[in-house]
C-alpha positions in Angstrom: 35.6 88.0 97.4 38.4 88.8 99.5 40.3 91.6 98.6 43.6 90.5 98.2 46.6 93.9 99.7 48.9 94.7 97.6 52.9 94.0 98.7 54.3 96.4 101.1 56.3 99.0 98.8 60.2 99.1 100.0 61.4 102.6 100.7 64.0 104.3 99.4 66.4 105.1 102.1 69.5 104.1 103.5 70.2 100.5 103.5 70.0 98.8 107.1 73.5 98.6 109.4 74.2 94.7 108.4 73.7 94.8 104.9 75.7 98.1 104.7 78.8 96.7 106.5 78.5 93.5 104.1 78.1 95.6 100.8 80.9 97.9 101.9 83.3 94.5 102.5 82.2 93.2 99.2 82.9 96.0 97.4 86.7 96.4 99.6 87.2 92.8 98.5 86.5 93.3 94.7 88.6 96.0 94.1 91.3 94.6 96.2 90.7 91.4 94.3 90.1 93.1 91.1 94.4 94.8 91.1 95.8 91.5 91.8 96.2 91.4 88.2 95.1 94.8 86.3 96.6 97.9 87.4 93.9 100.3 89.5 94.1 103.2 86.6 92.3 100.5 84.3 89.9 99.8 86.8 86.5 101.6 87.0 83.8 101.7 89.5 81.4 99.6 87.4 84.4 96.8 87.4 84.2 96.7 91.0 80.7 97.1 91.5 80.5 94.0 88.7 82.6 91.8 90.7 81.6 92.4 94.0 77.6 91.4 92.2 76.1 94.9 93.8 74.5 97.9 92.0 77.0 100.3 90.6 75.1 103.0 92.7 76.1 101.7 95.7 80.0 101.8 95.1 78.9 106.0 95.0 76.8 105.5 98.0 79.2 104.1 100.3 82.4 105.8 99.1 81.1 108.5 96.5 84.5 107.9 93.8 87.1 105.6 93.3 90.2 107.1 95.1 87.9 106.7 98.4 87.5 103.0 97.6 91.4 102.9 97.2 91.6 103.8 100.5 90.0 101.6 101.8 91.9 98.9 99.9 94.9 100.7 101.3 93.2 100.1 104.7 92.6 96.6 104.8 95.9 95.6 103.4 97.7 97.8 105.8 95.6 96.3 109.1 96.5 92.7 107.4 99.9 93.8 107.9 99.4 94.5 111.3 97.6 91.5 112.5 100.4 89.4 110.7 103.1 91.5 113.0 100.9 91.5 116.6 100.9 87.6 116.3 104.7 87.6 116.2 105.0 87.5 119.9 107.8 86.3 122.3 110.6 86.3 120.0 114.3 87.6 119.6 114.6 91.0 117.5 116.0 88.6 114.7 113.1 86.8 114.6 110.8 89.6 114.4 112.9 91.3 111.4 112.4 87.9 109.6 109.2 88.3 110.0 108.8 91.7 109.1 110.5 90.6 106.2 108.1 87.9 104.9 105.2 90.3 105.9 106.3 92.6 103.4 107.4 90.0 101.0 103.5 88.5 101.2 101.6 92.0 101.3 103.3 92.6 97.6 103.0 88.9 96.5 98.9 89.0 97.7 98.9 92.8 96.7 101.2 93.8 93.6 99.7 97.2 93.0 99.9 98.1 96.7 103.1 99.9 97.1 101.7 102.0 93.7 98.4 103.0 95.4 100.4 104.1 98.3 102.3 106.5 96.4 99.4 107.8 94.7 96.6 108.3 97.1 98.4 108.6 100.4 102.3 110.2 99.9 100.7 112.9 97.0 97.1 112.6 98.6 96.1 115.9 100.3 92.8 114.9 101.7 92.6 114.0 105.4 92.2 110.1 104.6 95.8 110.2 103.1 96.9 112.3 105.7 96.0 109.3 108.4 97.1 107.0 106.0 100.3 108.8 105.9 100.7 108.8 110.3 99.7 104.8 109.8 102.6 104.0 107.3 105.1 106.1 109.7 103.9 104.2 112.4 105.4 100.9 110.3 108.7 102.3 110.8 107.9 103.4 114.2 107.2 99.7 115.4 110.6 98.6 113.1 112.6 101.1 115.0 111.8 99.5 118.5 112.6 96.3 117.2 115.8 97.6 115.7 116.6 99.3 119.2 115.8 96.1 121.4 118.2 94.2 119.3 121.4 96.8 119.7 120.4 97.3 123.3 120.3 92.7 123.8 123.6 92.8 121.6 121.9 91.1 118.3 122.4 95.0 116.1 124.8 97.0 115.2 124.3 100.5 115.6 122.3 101.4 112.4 119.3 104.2 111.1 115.5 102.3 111.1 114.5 104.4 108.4 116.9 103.3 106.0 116.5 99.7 107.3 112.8 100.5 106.7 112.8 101.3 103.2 115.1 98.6 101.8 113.1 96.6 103.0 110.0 98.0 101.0 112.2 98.4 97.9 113.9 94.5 98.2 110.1 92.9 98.6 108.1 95.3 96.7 110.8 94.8 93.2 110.6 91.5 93.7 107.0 91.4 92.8 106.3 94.1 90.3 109.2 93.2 88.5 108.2 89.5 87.8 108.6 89.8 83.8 112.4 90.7 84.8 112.5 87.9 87.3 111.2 85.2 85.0 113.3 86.3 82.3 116.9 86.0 84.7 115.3 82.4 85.8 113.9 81.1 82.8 109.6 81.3 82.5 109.6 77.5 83.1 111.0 78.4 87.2 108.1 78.0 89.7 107.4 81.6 91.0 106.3 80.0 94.2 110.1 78.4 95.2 111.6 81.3 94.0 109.6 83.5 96.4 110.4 81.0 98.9 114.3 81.3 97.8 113.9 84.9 97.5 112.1 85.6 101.0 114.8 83.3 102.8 118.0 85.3 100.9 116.5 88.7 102.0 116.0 87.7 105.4 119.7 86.7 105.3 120.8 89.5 103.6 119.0 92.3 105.9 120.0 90.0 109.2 123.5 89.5 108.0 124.3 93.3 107.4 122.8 94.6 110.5 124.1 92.2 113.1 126.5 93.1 115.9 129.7 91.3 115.2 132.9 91.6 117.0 135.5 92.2 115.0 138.7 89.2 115.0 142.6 89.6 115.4 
């Protein structure tokens, strides 16, 4: 009789490079998933580790607690931002406040929590994560404050501070979101939250364009 070999026993170790990278995204996209609409204090790791369909051990393996996988939410929202900007090529310094504008407006409208998890792991964080966090959201202003100087240099802006400029605009879009009880309430709950995003993103982009351009004054 032929002796039939038992199946090769897998061994415990660390998983290989591809699976890895694709548990690691999974995990990334469930908790970013998972604060769309519960607030990350109320979140645990086996939530995440539940909706991304992987072994609760894993979300320790890869990031070891839940402020680490945060981060990396943190991460992948703020190099969405970034790839939104880079393909805003070519245009005036209007334009590309506009469309700083609506970047903003869509990271808080995909991401309500986001502006929270910012303050909370990265402006109080004290590990070295939040610390190059911290250098990536300066370099947000950073990139606004060329496009703010191109435009008084070509004659589109008044003479005005970035940094301001900078956080009204995180404070106009990021309101706008977390406050949508308040928003439905002064519209009625019957108002489509889509138009009035739409209504909203186009009177901010006015509003921020109309107060900083250059305008000669008449008579």
């Amino acid at each position: 009789m032929k002796k039939i070999s038992p199946p090769p026993v897998k061994r415990k170790g660390r998983p290989a490079a591809a699976d890895s990278e694709d548990s690691k995204a999974k995990i990334i996209t469930a908790a970013r998933d998972l604060i769309r609409s519960v607030h990350p204090s109320h979140v645990t790791k086996a939530d995440v580790a539940r909706h991304a369909g992987v072994d609760a051990a894993l979300v320790n393996y890869y990031f070891g607690d839940l402020d680490s996988v945060w981060l990396a939410v943190i991460a992948e929202t703020t190099d969405s931002f970034a790839r939104h900007m880079s393909g805003v090529t070519g245009s005036t310094a209007a334009e590309r406040i506009a469309a700083y504008v609506n970047a903003w407006l869509d990271i808080f409208s995909q991401d309500p929590h986001f502006n929270d998890l910012m303050v909370r792991q990265v402006f109080y964080g004290s590990s070295d994560q939040a610390k190059l966090y911290m250098a990536r959201a300066l370099t947000r202003v950073r990139e606004l404050e060329q496009v703010v100087l191109e435009g008084v240099q070509q004659g589109e802006f008044r003479e005005l501070e970035p940094g301001y400029l900078f956080l009204s605009i995180v404070g106009l879009t990021e309101f706008f979101v977390t406050a949508t009880p308040l928003v439905r309430g002064i519209f009625g709950e019957r108002a489509s939250m889509k138009r009035l995003t739409e209504e909203y993103r186009d009177f901010v982009s006015r509003l921020v364009l109309d107060g900083i351009s250059h305008r000669t004054k008449q008579g």
